[in-house]
C-alpha positions in Angstrom: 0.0 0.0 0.0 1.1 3.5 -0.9 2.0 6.2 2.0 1.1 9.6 0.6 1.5 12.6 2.2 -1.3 15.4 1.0 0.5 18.8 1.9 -2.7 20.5 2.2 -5.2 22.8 4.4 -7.5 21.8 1.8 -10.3 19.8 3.7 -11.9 19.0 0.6 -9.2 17.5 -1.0 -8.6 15.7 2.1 -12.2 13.9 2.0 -12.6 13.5 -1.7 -9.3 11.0 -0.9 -10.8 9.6 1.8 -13.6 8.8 0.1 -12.8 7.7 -3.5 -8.7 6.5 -2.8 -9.1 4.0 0.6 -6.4 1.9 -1.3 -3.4 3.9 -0.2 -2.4 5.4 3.4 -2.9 9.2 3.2 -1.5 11.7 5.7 -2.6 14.9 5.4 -0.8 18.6 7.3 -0.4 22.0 5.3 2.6 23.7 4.7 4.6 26.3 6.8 5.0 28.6 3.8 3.9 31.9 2.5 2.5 30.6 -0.8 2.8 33.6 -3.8 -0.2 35.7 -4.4 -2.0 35.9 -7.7 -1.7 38.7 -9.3 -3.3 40.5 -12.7 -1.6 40.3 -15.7 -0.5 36.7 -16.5 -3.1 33.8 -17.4 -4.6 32.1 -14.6 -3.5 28.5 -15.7 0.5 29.6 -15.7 -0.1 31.5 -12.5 -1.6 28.1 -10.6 1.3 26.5 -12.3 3.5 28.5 -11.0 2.1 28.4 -7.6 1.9 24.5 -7.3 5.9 24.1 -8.1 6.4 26.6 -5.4 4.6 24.5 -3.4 6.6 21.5 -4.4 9.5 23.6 -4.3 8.7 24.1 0.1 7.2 20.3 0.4 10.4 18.6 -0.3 12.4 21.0 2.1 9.9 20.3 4.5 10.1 16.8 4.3 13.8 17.1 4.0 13.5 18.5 7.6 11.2 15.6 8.5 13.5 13.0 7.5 16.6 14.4 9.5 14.3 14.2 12.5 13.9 10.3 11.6 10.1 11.0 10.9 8.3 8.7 8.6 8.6 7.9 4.9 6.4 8.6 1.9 6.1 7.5 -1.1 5.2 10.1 -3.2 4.1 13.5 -2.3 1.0 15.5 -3.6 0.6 19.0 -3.5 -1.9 21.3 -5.0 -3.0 24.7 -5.8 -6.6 26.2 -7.5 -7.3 30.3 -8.8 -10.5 31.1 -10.4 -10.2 33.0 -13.3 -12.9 36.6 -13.5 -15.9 36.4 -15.7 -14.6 39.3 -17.6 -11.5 39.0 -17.1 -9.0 36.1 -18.1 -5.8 38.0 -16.4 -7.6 39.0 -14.1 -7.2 36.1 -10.5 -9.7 35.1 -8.3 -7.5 33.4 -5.0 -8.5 33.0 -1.5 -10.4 36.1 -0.3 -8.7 38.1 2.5 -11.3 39.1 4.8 -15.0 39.4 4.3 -15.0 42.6 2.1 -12.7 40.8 0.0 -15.0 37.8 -0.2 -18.0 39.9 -0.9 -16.5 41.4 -3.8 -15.8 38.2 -5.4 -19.1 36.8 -4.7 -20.4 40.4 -6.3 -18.0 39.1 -9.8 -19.1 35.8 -9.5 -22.7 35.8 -9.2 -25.4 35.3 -12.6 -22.1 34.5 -14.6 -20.0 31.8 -15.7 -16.1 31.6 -15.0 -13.5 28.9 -15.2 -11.7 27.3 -12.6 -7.8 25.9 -12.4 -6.1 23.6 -10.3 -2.8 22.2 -10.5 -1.6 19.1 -9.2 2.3 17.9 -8.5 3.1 14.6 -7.8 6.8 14.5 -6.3 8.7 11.8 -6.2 11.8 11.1 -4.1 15.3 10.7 -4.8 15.4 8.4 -7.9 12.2 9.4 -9.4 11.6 10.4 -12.9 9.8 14.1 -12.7 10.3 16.4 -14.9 11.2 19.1 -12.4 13.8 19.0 -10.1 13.6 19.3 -6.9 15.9 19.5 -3.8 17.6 16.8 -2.4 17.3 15.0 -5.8 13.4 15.0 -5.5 11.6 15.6 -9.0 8.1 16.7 -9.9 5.7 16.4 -12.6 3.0 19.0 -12.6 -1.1 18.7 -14.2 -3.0 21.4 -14.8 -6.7 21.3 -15.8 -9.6 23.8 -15.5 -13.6 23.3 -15.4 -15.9 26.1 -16.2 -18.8 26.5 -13.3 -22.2 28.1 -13.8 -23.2 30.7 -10.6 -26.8 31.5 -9.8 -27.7 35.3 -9.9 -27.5 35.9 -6.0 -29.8 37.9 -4.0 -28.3 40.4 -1.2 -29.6 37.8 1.8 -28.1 35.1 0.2 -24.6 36.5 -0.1 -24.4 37.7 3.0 -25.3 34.1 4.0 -22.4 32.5 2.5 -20.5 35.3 4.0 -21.7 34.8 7.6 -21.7 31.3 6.7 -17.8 31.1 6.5 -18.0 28.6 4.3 -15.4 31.6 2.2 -12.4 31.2 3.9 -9.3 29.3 2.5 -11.4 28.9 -0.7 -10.2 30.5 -4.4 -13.3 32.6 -5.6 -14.6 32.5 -2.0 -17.3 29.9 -2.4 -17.2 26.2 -1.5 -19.1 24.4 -4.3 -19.2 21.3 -2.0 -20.6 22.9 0.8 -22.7 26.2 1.5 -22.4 27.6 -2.1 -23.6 23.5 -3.5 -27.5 25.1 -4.2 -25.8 27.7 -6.0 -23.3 26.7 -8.6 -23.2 23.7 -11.3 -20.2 22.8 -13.7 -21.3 22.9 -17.0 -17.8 21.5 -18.7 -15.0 20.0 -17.2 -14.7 17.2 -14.2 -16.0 18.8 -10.8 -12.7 17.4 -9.7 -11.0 20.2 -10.8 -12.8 22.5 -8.7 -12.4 20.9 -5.7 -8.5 21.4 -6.4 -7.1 18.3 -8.4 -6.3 18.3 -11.4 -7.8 14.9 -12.6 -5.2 13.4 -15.0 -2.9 13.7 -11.4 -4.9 11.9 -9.9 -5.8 8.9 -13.1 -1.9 8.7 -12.6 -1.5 8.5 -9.2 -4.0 5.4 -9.6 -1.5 3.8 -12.3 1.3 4.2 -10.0 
């Protein structure tokens, strides 16, 4: 059985493992990093990109950390990042909302319209592995990235202030959880809803092969 470590906050990503991957030992903790902020100006897709490596980048000295201490082993290592693109804009990033006022304006973009989400997915592989990118310590990486376009209701005042009030905002790209509080109000209409939860699902239909 595969040990995998899921360097993630993400508790969706957490049970959509523990629900559709009970074949392989998961561990799940987030990273002690300052992840790079979207910004406007580049496309979406290479900025998640972009983000995800980072994140592979702090992962493997992490676990380089972890292994001087004697702590466990892994086999492989996923890490994952997800940016919602504006409906208007396709430079323009949609990451995880600051504060509430940050939130709302999102909701504000979001609402009535359509807009397309991307998640990227690296799965890093330790010292003797075949990624594509390298990584410290001899660690490489190969990186997916895949995007699903979702279908928002129009929303009424009382019902965004409910998702705000709700929470259900926070740590989430686009500030909505289409698996939780905002499920009533959002469809994908092209794509895999994997993809919005935060994998990228060709990462995944390999980390089954493996």
């Amino acid at each position: 059985m595969l040990h995998i470590l899921l360097a993630s906050a993400s508790e969706r990503r957490k049970e959509w493992f523990e629900k559709h991957m009970q074949n392989l030992e998961l561990t799940t903790r987030p990273l002690h990093f300052e992840e790079p902020k979207p910004k406007w100006g580049a496309p979406v897709e290479e900025q998640v990109e972009y983000t995800c490596l980072a994140k592979a980048h702090a992962a493997v000295e992490e676990m380089e950390i972890s292994r001087q201490s004697g702590k466990v082993h892994f086999d492989f290592i996923l890490v994952a990042d997800t940016i919602v693109t504006d409906p208007d804009d396709p430079l323009m990033p949609l990451g995880k909302p600051n504060d509430e006022q940050h939130a709302l304006a999102m909701l504000l973009r979001l609402s009535g319209n359509r807009h397309r989400v991307w998640s990227s997915t690296a799965i890093i592989y330790p010292p003797g592995g075949t990624g594509k990118y390298k990584l410290h310590g001899g660690w490489t990486t190969n990186i997916w990235t895949e995007s699903a376009i979702v279908e928002f209701n129009e929303l009424e005042e009382e019902r965004i202030m409910q998702l705000i009030s709700s929470d259900s905002w926070q740590g989430k790209a686009g500030a909505y959880d289409i698996a939780g509080a905002a499920a009533s109000d959002t469809r994908v209409i092209e794509g895999d809803e994997l993809a919005v939860l935060g994998l990228a699902p060709s990462a995944i239909k390999t980390l089954q092969s493996l």
